[in-house]
C-alpha positions in Angstrom: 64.7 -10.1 4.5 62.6 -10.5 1.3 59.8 -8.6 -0.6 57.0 -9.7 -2.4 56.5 -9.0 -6.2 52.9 -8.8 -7.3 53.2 -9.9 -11.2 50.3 -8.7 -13.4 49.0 -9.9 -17.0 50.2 -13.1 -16.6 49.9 -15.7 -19.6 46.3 -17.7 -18.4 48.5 -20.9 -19.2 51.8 -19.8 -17.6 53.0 -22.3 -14.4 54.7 -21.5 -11.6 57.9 -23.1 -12.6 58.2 -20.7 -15.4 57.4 -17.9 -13.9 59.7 -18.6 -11.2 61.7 -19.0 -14.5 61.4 -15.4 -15.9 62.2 -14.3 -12.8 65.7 -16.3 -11.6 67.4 -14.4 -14.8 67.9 -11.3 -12.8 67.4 -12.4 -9.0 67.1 -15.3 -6.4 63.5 -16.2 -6.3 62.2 -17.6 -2.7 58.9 -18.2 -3.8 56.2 -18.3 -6.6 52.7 -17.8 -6.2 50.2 -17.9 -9.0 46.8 -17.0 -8.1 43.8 -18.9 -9.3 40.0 -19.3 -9.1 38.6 -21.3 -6.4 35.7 -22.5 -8.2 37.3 -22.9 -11.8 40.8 -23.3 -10.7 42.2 -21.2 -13.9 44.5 -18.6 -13.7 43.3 -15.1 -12.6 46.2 -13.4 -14.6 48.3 -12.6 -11.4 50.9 -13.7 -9.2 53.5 -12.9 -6.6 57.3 -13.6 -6.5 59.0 -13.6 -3.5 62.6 -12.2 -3.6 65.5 -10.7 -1.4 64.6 -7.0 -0.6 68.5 -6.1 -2.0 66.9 -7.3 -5.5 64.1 -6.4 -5.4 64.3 -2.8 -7.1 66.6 -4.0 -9.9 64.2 -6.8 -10.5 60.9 -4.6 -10.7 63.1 -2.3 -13.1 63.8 -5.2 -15.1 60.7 -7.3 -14.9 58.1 -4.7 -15.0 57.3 -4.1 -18.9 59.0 -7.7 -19.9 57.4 -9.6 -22.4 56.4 -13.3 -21.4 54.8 -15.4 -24.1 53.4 -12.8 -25.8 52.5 -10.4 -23.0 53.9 -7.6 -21.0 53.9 -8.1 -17.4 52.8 -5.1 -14.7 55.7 -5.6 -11.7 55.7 -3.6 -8.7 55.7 -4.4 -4.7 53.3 -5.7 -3.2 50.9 -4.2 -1.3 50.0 -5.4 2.2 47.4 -7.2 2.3 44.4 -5.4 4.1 41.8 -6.8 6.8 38.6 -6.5 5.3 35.5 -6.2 7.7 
């Protein structure tokens, strides 16, 4: 089983390799996700991590409030994502 980690005030120049980076220093990532804009194809300054539900409370502990070229990331679980109408 795995959880998803939605990662928060992300560097705008921060790749997915390094973020998946970050993140193998205290667990087993699955997968990386960096969110960008469709149009512009920037960062929006959020992502999601993918890693083993067993980990995944240490991780957030860990993660959430760690500093990452300069910034603090917001870590928590994700939230499902809703159907909009």
């Amino acid at each position: 089983m795995s959880v998803t980690l939605y990662v928060g005030n992300l560097p705008w120049r921060l790749t997915e390799d390094e973020l998946a980076d970050a993140f193998s220093t205290c667990s087993k990532v699955q997968t990386v996700r960096i969110i960008t804009d469709r149009e512009t194809g920037r960062s929006r300054g959020f992502g999601f991590v993918e890693v083993s539900d067993t980990e995944a409370p240490n991780t957030v502990e860990l993660m959430n409030g760690f500093e990452l070229k300069g910034r603090k990331l917001v870590v928590n679980e994700a939230k499902p994502k809703t159907q909009s109408i």
